[in-house]
N, C-alpha and C positions, 0 to 999 in steps of 0.2 A: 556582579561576579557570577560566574555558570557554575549551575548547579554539577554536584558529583551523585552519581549513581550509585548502590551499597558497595558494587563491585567494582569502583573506582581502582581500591588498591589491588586490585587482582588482572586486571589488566596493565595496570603500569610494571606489575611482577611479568607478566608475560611479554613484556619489551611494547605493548602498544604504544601507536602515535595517538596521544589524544586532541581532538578539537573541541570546538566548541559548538554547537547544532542547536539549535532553537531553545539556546539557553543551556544544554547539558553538554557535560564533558564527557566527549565519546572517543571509543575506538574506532576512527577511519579506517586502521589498518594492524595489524600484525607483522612481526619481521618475516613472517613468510611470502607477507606482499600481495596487492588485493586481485592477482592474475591466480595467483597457487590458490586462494580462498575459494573462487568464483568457481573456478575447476572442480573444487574438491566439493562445493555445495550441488553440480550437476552430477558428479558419478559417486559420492560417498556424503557427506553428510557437511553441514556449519550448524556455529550455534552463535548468536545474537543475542547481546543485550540492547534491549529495545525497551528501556524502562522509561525512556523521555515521553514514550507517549500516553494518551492520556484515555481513562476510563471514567465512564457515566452509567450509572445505574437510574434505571426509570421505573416507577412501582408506581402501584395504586389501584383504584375500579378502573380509569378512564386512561392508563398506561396505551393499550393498544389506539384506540381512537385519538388519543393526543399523536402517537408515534405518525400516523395515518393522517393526521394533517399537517406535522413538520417533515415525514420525508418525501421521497419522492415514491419507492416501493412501497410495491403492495403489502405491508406488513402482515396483515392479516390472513397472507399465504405462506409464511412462516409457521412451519412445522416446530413441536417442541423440540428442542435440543438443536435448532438450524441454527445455523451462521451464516450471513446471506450480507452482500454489499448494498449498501444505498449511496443518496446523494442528499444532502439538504439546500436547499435552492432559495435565492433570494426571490422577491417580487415580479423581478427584471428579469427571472431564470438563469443567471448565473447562480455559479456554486460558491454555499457559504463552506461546504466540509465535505470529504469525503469516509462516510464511514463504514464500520462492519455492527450489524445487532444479532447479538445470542437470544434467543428465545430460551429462558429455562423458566422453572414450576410459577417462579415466584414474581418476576421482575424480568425485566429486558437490561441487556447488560453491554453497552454499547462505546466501542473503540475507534478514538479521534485521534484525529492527527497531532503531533508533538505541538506544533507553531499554533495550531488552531486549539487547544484544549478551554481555555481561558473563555476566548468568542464563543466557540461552541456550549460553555455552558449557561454565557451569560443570555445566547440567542435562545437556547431551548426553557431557559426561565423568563424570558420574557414572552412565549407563549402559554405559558401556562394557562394564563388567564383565569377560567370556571371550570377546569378538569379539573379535575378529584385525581392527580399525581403527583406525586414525588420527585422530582430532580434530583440528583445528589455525585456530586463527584467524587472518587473514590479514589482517585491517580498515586494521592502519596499514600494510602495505603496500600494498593496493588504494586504487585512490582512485575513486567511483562519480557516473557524470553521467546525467542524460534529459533527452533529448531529444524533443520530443512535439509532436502534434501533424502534421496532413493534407500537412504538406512535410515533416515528416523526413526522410522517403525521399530526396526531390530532394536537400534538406542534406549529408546523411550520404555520400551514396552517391560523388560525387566524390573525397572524400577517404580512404574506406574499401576494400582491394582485395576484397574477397569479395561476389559479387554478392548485395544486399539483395531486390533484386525476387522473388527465389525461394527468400527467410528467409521462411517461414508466420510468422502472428502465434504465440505462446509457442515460439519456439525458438530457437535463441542458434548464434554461430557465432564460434570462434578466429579473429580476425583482424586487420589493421594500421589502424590509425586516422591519421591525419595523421601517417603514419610510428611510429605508435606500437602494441607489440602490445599485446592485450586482446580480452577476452571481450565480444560485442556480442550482446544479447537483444532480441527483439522483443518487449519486454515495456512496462507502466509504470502509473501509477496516475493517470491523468487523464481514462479514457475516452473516449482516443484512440490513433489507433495511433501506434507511436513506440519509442524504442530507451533503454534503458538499457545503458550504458557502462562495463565494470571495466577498469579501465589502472592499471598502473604510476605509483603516485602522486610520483614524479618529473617522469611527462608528463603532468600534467593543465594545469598554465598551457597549456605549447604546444597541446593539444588543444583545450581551451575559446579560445583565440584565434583556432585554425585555424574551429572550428565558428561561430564570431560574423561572422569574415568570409566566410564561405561562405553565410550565411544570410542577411545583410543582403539582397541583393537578392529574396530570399524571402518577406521579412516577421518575422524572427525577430528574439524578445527574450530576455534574461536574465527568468528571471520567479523570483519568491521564493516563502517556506512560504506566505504569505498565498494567493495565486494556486494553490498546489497541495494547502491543503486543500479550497478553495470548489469545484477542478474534480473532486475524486474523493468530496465531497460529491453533486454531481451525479450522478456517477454509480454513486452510492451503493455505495461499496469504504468497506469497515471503516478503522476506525482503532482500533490499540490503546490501550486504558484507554479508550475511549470503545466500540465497538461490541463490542469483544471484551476479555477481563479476565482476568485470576484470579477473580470471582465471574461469570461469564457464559460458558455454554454454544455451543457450534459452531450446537445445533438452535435454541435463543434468537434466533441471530445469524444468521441462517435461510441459515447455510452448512452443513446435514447432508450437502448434493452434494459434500462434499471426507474424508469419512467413507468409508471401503471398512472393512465388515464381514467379507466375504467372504473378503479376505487371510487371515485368521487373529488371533491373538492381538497386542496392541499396548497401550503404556500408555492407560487410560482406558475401552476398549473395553466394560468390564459397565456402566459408569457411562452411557456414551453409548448403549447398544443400553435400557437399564431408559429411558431420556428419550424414543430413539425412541417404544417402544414403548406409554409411556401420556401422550405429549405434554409438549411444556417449557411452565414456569410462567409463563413469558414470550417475549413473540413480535415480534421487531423488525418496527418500522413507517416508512412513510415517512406526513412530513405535508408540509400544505400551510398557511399561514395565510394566510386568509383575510379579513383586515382588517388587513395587516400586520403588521409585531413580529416580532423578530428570538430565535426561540426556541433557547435558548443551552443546554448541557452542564449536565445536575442540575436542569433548571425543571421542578416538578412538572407533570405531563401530568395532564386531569380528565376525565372522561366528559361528556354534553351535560346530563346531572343534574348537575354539579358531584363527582362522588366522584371520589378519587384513583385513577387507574388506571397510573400508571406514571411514567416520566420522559423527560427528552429525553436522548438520548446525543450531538449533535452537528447545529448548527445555524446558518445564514447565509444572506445573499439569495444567488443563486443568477444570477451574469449573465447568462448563456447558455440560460437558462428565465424570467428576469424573475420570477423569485419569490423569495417569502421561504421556503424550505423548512428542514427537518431530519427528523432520523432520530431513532430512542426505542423506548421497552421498557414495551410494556405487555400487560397479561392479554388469551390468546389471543381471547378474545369481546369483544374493542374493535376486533381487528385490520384487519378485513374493508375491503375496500378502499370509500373512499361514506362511513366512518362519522364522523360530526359528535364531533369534540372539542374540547377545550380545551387553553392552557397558559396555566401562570398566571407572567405576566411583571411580575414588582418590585408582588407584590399585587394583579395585575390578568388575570382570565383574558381572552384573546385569541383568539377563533372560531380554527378549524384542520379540516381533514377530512385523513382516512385516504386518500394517494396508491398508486397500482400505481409500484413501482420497477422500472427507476432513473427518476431524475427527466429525466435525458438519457442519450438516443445514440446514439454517430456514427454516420453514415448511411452 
């Protein structure tokens, strides 16, 4: 049975559709509908529950040099108070996670994906090994909100005492939320600026009520999963098991900018420097289609001869571009930005060209 979230009963008052997501019963949508959401998160504000996913706190002397051979970034160029993405990488350089580390005074405070939380903590306890750190998962104690969108600031700022105006985007600051303490990040996944929330999941009702009415006069909505994959679609941010895998590569997924070589030694590191070095087999692309049709996760991708050259990894109309766009994986000499393809949708290929990503952003 899927787990419910605190604010299960507050969204079913709000008329949401709930599903079921990597175990949690969430809101895909709102009666407003995940087009009016998407809209409203580009020019005024949404707010998200995002509690299915999952938080790890790392502590100890040997915290940084442990984090330094499980991820792939340079940790140790992490400023206090940053927020900064990595990758965790298998042997073979594919990806076991993709995630975000807060550097703050005391401990690294590190946010995993909903489906991965489980793996992710059992892989980073099995490297432990003779570091002198702590592991410890904190997910059902934490409860995680975003807020997104060109008014967060306005939103947030009233009810938050730590001044946001002079939080840079990726850095995170300890402080009181509608009376409530928690970790606040200028972080999020909508490509928009905007604040991700860890509080004390005791106070997430009074939090998301305080944030609902504080924004109303703002323009702000509850927006659901529907609405928050079509915006980071846009602005073309991975999704695990669709852009990034256990069979798909960092360089594939054309984030080798989160790769430091340099650091020194780290799980994955021969595997990813042999890819750098004579090019990955495949090369993420953005399209565009061009006669419509809505090219969906696993639709064979074809060249403008008809031969198979890949697939699509994640795809939808796109509000806020008026398109029908998606993302896909195909052989590096299709990539080129111009080039005429296909997908073949329910037996029927459907014109598409090879787009410059992201498809959006914020201005």
């Amino acid at each position: 049975m899927a787990n419910k979230t605190a604010l299960y009963d507050r969204h079913v008052a709000l008329g949401a559709r709930m599903v079921d997501f990597a175990g949690w019963l969430l809101p895909v949508q709102y009666p407003t509908g995940p087009k009016v959401e998407h809209r409203r998160v580009r020019e005024a504000a949404g707010l998200f529950d995002i509690d299915h996913m999952g938080q790890i706190v790392v502590s100890g002397p040997d915290a940084l040099p442990f984090l330094q051979h499980v991820m792939t970034a340079d940790v140790a160029r992490f400023g206090l108070g940053e927020a900064n993405y990595s990758l965790m990488c298998y042997a073979d350089g594919t990806v076991v996670d993709d995630v975000f580390i807060y550097r703050l005074p005391d401990r690294y405070f590190v946010a995993v994906n909903a489906s991965n939380n489980e793996k992710d903590t059992r892989w980073l306890a099995h490297h432990v090994g003779d570091w002198d750190v702590a592991v410890q998962n904190v997910s059902e104690e934490t409860y995680m909100l975003a807020l997104q969108g060109p008014r967060a600031e306005a939103i947030l700022q009233p009810l938050a005492e730590a001044d946001l105006a002079s939080l840079p985007r990726h850095h995170a600051v300890e402080t009181r939320v509608a009376g409530a303490s928690g970790l606040v990040g200028r972080t999020g996944y909508t490509g928009e600026d905007g604040f991700e929330l860890y509080l004390d999941a005791t106070q997430a009702a009074r939090v998301w009520d305080a944030l609902l009415a504080a924004g109303a006069p703002e323009g702000l909505v509850p927006a659901g999963l529907a609405a928050r994959d079509t915006l980071r679609l846009e602005a073309a941010l991975p999704l695990y098991g669709q852009e990034i895998s256990p069979s798909i590569t960092p360089f594939a997924a054309r984030l080798g900018w989160v790769v430091s070589f340099d650091k020194g030694p780290f799980v994955g590191r021969e595997a990813l420097l042999k890819e750098r070095l004579e090019g990955p087999a495949r090369r993420l692309i953005g399209l565009r289609m061009t006669e419509g049709g809505v090219a969906r996760h696993g639709y064979p991708i074809v060249s403008a001869e008809g031969e198979p050259i890949g697939e699509v990894t994640s795809g939808s109309y796109g509000p806020a571009v008026d398109a029908f766009i998606g993302l896909g994986l195909v052989a590096p000499e299709h990539a080129r930005t111009g080039t005429a393809i296909g997908v073949e949708i329910r037996g029927r290929v459907k014109p598409a060209v090879v787009v410059r990503l992201p498809f959006y952003k914020a201005s």
